[in-house]
Biopython code that builds the backbone (N, CA, C, O; Angstrom):
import numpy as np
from Bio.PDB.StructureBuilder import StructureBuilder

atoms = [
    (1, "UNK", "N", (-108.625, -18.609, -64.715)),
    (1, "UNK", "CA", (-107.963, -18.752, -63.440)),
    (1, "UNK", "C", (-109.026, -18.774, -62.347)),
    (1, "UNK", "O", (-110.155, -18.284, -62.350)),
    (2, "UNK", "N", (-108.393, -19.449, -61.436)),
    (2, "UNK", "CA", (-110.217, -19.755, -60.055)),
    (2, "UNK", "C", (-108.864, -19.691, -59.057)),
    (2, "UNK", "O", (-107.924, -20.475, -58.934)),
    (3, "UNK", "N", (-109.214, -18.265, -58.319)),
    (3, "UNK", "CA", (-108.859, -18.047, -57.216)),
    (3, "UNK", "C", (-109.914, -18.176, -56.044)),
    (3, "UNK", "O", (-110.996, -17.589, -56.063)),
    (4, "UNK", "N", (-109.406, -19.168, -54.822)),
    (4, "UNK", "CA", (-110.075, -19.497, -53.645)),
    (4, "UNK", "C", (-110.402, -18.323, -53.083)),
    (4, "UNK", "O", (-109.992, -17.287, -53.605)),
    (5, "UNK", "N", (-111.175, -18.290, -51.958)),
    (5, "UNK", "CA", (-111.720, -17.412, -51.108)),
    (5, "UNK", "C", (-112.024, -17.720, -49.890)),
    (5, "UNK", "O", (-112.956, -18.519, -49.800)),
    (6, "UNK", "N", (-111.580, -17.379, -48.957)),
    (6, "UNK", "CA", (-111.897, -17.647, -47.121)),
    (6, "UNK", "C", (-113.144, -17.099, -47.202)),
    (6, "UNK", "O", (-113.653, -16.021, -47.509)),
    (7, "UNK", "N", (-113.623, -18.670, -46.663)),
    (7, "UNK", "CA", (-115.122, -18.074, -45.845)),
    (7, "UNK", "C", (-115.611, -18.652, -45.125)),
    (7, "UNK", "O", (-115.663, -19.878, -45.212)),
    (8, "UNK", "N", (-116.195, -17.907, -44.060)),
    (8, "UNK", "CA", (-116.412, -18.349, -42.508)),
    (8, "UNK", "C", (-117.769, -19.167, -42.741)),
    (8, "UNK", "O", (-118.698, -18.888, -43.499)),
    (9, "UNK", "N", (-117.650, -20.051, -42.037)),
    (9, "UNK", "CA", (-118.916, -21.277, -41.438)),
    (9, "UNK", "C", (-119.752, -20.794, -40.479)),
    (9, "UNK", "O", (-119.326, -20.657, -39.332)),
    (10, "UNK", "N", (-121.084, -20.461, -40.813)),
    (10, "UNK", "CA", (-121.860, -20.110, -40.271)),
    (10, "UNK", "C", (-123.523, -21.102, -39.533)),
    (10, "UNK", "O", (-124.408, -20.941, -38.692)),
    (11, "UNK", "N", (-123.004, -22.252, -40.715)),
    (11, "UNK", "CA", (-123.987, -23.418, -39.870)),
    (11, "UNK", "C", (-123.616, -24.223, -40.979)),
    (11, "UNK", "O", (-123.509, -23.877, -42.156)),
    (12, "UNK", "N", (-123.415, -25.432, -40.422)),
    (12, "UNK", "CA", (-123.075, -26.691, -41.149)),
    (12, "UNK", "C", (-124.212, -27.957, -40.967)),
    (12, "UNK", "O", (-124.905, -27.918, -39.951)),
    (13, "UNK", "N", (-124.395, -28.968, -41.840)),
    (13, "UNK", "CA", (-125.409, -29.688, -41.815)),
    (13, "UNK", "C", (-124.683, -31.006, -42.753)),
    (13, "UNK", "O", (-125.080, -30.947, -43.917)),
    (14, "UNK", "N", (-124.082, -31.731, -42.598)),
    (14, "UNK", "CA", (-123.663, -33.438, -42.933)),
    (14, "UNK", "C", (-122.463, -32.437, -44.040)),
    (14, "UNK", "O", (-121.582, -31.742, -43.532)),
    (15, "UNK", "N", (-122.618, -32.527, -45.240)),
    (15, "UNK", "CA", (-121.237, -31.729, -45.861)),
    (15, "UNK", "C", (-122.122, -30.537, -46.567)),
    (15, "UNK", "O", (-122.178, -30.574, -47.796)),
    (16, "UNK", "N", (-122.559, -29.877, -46.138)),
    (16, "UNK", "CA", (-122.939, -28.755, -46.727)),
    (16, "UNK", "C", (-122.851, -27.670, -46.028)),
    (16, "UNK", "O", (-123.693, -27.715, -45.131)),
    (17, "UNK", "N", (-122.105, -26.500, -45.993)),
    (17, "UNK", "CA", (-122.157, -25.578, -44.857)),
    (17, "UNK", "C", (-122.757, -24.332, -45.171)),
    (17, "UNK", "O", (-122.269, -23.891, -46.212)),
    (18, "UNK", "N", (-123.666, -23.552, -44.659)),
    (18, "UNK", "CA", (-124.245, -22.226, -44.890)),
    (18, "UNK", "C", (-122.536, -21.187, -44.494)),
    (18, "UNK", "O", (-121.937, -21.119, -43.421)),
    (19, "UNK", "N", (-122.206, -20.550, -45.794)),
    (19, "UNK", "CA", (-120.576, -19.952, -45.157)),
    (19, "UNK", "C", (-120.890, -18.370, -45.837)),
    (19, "UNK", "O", (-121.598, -18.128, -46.814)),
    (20, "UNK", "N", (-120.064, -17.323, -44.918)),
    (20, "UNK", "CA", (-120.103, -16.250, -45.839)),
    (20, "UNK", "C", (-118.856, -15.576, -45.608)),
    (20, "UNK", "O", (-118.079, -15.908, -44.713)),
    (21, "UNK", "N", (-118.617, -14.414, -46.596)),
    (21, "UNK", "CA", (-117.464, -13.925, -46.728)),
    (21, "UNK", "C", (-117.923, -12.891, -47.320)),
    (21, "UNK", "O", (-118.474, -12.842, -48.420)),
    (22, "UNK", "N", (-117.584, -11.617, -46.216)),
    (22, "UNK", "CA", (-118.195, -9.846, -46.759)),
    (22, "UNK", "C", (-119.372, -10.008, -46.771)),
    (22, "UNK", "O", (-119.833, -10.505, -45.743)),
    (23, "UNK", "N", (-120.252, -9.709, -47.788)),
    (23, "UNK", "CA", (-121.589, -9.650, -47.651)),
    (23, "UNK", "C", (-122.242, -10.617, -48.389)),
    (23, "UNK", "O", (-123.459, -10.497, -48.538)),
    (24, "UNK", "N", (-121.351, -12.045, -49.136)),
    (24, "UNK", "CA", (-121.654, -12.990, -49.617)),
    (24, "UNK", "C", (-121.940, -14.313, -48.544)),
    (24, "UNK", "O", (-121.263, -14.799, -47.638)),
    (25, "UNK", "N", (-123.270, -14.634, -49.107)),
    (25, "UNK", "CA", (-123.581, -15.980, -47.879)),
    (25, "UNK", "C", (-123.858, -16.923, -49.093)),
    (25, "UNK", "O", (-124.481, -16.566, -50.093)),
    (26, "UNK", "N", (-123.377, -18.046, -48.916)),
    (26, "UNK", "CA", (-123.322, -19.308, -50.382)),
    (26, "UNK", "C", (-123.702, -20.637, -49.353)),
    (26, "UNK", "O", (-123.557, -20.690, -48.132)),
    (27, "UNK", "N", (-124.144, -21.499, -50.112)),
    (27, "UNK", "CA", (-124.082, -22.995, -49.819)),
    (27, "UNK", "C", (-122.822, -23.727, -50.140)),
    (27, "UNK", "O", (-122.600, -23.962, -51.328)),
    (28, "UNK", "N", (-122.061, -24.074, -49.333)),
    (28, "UNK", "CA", (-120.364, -24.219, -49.531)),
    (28, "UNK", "C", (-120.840, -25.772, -49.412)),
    (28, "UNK", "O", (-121.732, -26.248, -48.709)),
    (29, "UNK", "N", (-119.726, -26.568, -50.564)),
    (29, "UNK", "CA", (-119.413, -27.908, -50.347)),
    (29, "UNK", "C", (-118.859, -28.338, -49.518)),
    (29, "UNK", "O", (-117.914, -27.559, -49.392)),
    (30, "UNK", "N", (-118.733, -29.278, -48.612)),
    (30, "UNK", "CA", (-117.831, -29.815, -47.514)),
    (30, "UNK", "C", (-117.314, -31.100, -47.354)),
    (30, "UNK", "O", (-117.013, -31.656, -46.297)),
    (31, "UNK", "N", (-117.209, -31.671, -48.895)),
    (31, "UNK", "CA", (-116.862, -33.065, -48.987)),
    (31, "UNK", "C", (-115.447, -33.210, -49.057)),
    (31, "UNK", "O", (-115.143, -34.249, -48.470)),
    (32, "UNK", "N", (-114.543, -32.682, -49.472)),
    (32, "UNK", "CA", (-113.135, -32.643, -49.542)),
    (32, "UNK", "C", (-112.464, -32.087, -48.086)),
    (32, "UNK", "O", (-111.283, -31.792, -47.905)),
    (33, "UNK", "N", (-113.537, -32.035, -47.137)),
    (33, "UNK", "CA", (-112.994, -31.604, -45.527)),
    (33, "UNK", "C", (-113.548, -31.840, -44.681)),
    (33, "UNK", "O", (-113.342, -31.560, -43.501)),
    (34, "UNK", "N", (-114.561, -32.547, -45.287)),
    (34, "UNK", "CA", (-115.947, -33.230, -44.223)),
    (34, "UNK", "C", (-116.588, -31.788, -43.527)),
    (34, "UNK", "O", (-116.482, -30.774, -44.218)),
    (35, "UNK", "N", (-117.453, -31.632, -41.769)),
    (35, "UNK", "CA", (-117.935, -31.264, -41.684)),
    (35, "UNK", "C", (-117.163, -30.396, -40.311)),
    (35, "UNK", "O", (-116.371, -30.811, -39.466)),
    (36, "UNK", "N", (-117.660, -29.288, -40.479)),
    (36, "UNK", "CA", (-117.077, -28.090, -39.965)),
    (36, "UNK", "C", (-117.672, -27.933, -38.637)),
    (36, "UNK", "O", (-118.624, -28.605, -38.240)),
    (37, "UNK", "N", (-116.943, -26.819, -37.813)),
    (37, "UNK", "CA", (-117.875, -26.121, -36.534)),
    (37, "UNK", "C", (-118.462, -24.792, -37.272)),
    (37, "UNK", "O", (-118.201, -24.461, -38.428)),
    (38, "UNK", "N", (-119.411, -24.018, -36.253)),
    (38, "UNK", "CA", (-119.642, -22.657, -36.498)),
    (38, "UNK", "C", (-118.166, -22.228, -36.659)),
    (38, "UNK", "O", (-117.266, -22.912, -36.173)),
    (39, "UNK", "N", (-117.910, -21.021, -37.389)),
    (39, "UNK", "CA", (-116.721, -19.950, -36.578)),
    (39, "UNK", "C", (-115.523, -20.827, -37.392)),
    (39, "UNK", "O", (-114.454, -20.257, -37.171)),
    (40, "UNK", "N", (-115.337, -21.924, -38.192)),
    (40, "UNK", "CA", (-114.169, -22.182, -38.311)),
    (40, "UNK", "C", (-114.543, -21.418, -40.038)),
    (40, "UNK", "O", (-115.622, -21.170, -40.577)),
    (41, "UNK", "N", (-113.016, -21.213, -40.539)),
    (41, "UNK", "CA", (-112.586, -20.492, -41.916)),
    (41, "UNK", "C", (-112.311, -21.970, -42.905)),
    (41, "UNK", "O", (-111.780, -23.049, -42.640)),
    (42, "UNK", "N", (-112.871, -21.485, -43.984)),
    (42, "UNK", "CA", (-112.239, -22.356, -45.259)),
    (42, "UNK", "C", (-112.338, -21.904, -46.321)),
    (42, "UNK", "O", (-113.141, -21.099, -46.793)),
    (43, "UNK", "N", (-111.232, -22.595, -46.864)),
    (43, "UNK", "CA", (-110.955, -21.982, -48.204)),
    (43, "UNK", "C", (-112.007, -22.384, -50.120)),
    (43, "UNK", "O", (-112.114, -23.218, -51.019)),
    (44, "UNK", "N", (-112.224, -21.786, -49.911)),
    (44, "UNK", "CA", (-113.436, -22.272, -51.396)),
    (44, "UNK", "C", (-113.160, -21.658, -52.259)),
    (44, "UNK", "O", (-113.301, -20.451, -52.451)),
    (45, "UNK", "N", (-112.648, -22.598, -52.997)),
    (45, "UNK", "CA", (-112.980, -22.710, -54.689)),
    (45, "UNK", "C", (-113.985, -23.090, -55.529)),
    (45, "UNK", "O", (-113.977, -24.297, -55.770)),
    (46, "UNK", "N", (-114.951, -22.380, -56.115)),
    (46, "UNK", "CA", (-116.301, -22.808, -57.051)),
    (46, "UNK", "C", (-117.183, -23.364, -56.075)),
    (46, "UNK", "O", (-117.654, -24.477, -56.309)),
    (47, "UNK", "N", (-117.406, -22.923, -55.292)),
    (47, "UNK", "CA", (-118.532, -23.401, -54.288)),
    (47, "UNK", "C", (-118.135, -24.851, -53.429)),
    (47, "UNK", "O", (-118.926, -25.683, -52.985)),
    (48, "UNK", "N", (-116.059, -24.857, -53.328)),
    (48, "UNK", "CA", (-115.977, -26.195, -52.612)),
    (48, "UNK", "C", (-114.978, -26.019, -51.984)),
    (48, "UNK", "O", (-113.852, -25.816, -52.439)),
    (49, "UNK", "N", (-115.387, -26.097, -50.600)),
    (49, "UNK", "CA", (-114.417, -26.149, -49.438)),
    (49, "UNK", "C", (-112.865, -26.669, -50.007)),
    (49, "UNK", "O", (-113.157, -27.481, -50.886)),
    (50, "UNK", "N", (-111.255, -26.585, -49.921)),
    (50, "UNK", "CA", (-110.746, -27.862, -50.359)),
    (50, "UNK", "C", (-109.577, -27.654, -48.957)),
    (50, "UNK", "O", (-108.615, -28.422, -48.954)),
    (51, "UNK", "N", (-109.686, -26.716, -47.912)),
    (51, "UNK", "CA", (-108.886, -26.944, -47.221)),
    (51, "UNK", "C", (-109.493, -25.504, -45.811)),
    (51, "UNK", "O", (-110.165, -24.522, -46.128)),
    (52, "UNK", "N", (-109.013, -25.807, -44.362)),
    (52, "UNK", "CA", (-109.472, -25.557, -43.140)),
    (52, "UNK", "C", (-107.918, -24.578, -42.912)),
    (52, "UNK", "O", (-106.737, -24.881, -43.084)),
    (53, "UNK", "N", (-108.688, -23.131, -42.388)),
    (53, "UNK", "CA", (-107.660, -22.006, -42.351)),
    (53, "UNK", "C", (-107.631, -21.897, -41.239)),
    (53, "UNK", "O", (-108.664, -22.113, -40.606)),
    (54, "UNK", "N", (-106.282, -21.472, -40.487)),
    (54, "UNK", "CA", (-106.542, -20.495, -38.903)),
    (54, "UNK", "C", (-106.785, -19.227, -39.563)),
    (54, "UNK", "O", (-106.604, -18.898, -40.735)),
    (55, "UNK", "N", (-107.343, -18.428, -38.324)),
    (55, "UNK", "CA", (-107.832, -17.327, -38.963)),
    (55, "UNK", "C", (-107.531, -15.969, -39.412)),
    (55, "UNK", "O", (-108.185, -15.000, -39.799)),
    (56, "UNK", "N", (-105.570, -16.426, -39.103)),
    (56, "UNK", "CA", (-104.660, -15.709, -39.198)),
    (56, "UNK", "C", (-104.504, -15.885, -41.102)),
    (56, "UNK", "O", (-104.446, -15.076, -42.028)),
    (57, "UNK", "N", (-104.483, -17.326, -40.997)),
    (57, "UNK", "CA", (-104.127, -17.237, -42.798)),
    (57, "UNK", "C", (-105.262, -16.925, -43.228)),
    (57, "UNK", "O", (-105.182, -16.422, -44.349)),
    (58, "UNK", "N", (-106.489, -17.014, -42.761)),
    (58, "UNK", "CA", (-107.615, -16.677, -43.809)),
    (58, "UNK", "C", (-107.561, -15.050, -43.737)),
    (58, "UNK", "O", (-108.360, -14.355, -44.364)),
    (59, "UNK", "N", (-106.668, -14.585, -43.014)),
    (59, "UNK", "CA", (-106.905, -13.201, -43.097)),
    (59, "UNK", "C", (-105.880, -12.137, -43.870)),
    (59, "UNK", "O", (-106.003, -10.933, -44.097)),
    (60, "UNK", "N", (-104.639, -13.245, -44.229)),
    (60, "UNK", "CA", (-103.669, -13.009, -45.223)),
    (60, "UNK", "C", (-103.933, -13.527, -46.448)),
    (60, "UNK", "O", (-103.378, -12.909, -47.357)),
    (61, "UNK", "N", (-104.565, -14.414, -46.764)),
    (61, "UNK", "CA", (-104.929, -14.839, -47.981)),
    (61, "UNK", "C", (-106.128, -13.341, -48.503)),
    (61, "UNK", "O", (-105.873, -12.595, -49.448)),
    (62, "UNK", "N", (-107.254, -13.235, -47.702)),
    (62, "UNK", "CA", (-108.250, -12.138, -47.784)),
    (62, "UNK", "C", (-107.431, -10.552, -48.129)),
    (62, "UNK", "O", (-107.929, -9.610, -48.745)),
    (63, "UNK", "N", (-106.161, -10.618, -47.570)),
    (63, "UNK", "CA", (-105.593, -9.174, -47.600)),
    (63, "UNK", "C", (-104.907, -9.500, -49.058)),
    (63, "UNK", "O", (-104.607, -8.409, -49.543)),
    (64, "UNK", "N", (-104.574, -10.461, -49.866)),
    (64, "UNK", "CA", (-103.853, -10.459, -50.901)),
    (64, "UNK", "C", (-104.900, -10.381, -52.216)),
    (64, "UNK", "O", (-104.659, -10.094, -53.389)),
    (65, "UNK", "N", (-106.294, -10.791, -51.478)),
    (65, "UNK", "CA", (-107.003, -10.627, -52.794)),
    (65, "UNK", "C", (-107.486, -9.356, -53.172)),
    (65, "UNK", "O", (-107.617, -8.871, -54.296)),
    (66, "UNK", "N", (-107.752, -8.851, -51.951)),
    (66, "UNK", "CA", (-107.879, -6.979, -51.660)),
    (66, "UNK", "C", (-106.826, -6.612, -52.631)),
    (66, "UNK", "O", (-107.224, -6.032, -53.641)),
    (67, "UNK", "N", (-105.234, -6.897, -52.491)),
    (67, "UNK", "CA", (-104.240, -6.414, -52.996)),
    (67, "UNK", "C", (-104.393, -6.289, -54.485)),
    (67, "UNK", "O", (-104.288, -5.227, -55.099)),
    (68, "UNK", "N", (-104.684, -7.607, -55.078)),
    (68, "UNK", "CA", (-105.024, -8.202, -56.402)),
    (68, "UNK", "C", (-106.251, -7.343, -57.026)),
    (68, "UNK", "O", (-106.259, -7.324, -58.257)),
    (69, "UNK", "N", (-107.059, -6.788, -56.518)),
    (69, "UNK", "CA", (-108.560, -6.222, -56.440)),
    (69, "UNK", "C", (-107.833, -4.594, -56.735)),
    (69, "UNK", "O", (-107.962, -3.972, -57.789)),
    (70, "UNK", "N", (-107.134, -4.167, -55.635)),
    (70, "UNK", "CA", (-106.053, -3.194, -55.681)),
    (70, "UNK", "C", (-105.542, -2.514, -56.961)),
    (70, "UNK", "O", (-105.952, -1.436, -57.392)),
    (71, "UNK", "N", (-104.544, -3.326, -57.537)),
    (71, "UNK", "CA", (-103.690, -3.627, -58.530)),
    (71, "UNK", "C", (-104.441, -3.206, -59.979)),
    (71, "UNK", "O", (-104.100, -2.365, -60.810)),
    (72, "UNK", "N", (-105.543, -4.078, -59.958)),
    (72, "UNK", "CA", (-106.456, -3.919, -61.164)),
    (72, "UNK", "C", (-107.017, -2.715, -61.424)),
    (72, "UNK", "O", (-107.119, -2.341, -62.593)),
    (73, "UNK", "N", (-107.358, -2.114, -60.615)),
    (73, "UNK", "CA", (-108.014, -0.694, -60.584)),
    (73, "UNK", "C", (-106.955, 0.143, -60.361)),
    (73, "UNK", "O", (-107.247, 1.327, -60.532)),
    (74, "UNK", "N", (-105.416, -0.147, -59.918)),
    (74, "UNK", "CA", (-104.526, 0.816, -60.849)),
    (74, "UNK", "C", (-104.337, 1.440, -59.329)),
    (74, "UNK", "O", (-103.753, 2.523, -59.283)),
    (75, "UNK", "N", (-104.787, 0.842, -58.048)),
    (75, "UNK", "CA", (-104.708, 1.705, -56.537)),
    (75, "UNK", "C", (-103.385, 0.987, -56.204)),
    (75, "UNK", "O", (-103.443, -0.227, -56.008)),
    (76, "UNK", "N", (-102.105, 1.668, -56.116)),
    (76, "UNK", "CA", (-100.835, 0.706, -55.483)),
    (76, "UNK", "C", (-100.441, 1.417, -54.004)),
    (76, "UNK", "O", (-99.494, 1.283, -53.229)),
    (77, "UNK", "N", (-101.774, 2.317, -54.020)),
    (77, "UNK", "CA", (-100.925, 3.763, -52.469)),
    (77, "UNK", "C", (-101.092, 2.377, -51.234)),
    (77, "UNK", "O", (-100.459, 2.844, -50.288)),
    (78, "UNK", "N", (-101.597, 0.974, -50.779)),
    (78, "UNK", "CA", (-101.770, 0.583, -49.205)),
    (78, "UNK", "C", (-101.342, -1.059, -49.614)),
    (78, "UNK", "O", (-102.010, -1.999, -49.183)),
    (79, "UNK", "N", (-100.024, -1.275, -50.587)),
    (79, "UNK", "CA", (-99.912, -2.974, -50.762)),
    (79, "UNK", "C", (-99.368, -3.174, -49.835)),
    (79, "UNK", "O", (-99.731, -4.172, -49.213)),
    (80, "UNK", "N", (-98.019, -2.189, -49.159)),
    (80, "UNK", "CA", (-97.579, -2.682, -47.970)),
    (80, "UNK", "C", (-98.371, -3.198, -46.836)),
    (80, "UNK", "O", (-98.095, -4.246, -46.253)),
    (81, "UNK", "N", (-99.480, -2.340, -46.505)),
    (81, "UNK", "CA", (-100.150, -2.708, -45.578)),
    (81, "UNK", "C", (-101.050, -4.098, -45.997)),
    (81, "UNK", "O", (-101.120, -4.820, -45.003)),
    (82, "UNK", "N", (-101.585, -4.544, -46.882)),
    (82, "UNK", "CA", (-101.977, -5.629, -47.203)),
    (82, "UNK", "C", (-100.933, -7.143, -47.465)),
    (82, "UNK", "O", (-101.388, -8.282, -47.569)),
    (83, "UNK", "N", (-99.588, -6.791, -47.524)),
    (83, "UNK", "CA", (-98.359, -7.718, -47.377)),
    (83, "UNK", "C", (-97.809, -7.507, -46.648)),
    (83, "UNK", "O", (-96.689, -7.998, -46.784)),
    (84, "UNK", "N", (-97.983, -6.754, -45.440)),
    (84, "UNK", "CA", (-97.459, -6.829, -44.102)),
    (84, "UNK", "C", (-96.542, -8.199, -43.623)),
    (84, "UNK", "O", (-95.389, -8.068, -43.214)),
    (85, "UNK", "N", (-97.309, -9.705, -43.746)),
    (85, "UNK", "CA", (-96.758, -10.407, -43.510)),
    (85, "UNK", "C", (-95.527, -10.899, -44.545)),
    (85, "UNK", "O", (-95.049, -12.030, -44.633)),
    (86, "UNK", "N", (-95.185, -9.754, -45.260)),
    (86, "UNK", "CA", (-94.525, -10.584, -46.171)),
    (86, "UNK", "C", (-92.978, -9.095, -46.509)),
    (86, "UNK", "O", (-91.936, -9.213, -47.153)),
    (87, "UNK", "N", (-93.535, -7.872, -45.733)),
    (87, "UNK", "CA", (-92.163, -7.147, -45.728)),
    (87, "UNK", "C", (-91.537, -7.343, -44.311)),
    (87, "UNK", "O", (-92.036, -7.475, -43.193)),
    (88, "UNK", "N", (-89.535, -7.295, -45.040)),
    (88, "UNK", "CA", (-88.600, -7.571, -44.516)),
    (88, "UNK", "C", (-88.896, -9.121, -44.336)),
    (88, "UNK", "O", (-88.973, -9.345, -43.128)),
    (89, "UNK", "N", (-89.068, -10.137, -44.995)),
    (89, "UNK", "CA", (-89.438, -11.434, -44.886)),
    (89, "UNK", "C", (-88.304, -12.150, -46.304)),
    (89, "UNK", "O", (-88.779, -12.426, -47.406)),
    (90, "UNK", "N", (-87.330, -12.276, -46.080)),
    (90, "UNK", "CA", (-86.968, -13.148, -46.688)),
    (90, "UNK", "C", (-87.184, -14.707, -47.463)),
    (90, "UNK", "O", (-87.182, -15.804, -46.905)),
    (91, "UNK", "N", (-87.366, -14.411, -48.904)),
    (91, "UNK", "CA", (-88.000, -15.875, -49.208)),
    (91, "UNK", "C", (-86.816, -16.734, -48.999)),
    (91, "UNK", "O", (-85.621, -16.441, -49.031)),
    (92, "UNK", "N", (-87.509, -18.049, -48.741)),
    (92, "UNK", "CA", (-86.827, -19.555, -48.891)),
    (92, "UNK", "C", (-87.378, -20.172, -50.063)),
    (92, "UNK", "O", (-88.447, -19.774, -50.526)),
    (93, "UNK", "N", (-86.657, -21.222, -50.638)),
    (93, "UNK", "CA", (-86.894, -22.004, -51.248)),
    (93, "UNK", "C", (-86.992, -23.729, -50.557)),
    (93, "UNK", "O", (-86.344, -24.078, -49.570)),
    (94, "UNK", "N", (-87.628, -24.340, -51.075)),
    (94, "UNK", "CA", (-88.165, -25.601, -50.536)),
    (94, "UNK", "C", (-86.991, -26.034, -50.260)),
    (94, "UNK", "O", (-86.119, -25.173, -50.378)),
    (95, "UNK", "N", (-86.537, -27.364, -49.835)),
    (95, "UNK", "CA", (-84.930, -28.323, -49.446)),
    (95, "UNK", "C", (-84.542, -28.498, -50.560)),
    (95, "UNK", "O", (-83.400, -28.170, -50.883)),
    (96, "UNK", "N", (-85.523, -29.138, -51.529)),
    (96, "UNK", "CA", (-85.144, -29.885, -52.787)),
    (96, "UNK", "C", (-85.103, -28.914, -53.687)),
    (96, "UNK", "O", (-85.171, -29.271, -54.863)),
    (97, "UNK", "N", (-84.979, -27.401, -53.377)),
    (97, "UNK", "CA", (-84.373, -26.687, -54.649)),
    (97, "UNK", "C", (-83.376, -26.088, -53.852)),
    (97, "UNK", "O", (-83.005, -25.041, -54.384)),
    (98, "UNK", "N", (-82.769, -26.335, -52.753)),
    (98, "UNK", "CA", (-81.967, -25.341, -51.867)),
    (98, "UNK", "C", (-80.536, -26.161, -52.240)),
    (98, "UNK", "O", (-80.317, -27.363, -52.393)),
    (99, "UNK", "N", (-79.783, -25.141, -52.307)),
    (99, "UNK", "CA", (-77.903, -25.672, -52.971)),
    (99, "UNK", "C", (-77.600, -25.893, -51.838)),
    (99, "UNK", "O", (-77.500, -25.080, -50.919)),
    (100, "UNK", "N", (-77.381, -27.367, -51.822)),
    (100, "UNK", "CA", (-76.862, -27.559, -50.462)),
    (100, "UNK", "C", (-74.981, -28.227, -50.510)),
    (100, "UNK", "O", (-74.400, -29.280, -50.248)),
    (101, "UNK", "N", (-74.687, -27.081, -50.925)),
    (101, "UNK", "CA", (-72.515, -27.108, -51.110)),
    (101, "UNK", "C", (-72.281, -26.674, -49.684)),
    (101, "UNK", "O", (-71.134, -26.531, -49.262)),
]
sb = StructureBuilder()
sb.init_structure("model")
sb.init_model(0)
sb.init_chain("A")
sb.init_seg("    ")
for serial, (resi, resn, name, xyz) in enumerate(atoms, 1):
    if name == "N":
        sb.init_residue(resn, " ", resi, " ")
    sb.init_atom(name, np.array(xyz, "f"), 0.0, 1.0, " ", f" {name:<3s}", serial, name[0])
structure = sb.get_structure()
C-alpha cells in the first residue's frame, strides 16, 4: 500500500521541487502538476507530486496519517481530535449511488 504525504515546497526549479514535511526534506517530482510557488502544499506519492492541496486539506490529510501512525501503536486516547473534521459530519454518498425515489 503507498500512502501520499503533504509536503510543503520549499524551492522549485523547472519540475523538480526541494519539498519537506516534519523533518523530511526530499527532491519531489513535479511533472504530473508542473511547477509550484514557495509555500504551496502537495501531495506525494514515491517521490511524485500527483496533486496541489489548500492548506487546510494538507492539514487533514497530515492529521489522519498521525491517526493511522496512532492506531498501530495501539494509542486510540486523541482520534477525535485528529478527525475533528469528520465528527458530527454526516456521510454522503456520490449522486450515482444516491436512491433517488
Amino acid at each position: 500500500m503507498c500512502l501520499g504525504r503533504p509536503m510543503l515546497v520549499q524551492h522549485c526549479e523547472g519540475t523538480r521541487a526541494q519539498c519537506v514535511c516534519d523533518e523530511s526534506i526530499e527532491s519531489i517530482d513535479l511533472s504530473l502538476i508542473g511547477p509550484q510557488e514557495k509555500g504551496t502544499w502537495v501531495l506525494v506519492f514515491l517521490g511524485v507530486a500527483r496533486e496541489v492541496l489548500t492548506a487546510e486539506r494538507a492539514s487533514q490529510v497530515r492529521n489522519a496519517l498521525m491517526a493511522v501512525d496512532a492506531v498501530m501503536r495501539g494509542d486510540k486516547a486523541n482520534l477525535d481530535l485528529l478527525f475533528s473534521d469528520l465528527i458530527e459530519h454526516e456521510p454522503t454518498l456520490p449522486p450515482h449511488l444516491q436512491n433517488n425515489n
